[in-house]
C-alpha positions in Angstrom: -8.5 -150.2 -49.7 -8.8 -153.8 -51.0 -6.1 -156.7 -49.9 -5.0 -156.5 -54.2 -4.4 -152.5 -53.4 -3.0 -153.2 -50.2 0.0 -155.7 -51.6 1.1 -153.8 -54.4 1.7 -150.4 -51.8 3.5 -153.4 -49.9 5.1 -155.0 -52.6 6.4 -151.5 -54.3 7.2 -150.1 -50.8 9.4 -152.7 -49.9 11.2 -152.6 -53.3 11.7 -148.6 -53.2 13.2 -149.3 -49.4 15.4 -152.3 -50.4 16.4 -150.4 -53.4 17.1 -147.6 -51.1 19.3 -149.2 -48.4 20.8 -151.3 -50.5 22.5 -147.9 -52.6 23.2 -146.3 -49.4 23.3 -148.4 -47.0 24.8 -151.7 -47.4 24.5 -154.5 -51.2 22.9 -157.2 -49.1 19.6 -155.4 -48.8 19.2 -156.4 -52.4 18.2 -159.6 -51.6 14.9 -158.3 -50.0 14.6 -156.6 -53.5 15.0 -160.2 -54.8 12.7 -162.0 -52.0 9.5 -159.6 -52.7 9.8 -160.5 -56.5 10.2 -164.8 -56.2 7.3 -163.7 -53.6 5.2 -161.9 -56.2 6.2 -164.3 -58.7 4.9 -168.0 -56.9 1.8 -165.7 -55.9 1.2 -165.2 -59.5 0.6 -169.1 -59.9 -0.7 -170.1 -56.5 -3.0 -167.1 -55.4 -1.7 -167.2 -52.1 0.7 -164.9 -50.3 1.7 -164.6 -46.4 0.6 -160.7 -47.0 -2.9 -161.4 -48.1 -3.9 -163.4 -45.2 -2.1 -160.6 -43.1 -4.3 -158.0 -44.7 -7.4 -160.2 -44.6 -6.9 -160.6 -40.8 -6.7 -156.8 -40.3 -9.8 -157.0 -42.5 -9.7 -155.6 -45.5 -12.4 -156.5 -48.3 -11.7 -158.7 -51.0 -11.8 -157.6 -54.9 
């Protein structure tokens, strides 16, 4: 698995549970819905996301 694979299972994870919790558990889990997209969105124009140097530690392979 590559570190571009291994952010969108994060990334769409993290949504579905958010999503999830927020429904039946409690509204403010929404706002982790909310974080992973402003997340996804200023990695779109900088390249660089706290998850990719996480993965690149544990050593996944680049593109």
């Amino acid at each position: 698995m590559t570190i571009n694979e291994a952010l969108r299972f994060l990334a769409g994870t993290l949504v579905l549970f958010s999503i999830l919790m927020g429904h039946f558990v409690h509204p403010y889990w929404f706002f982790l819905t909310g974080f992973v997209a402003l997340n996804l969105i200023q990695s779109a124009f900088t390249k660089w996301c706290p998850a990719m140097w996480f993965f690149n530690v544990l050593g996944l392979k680049k593109d």
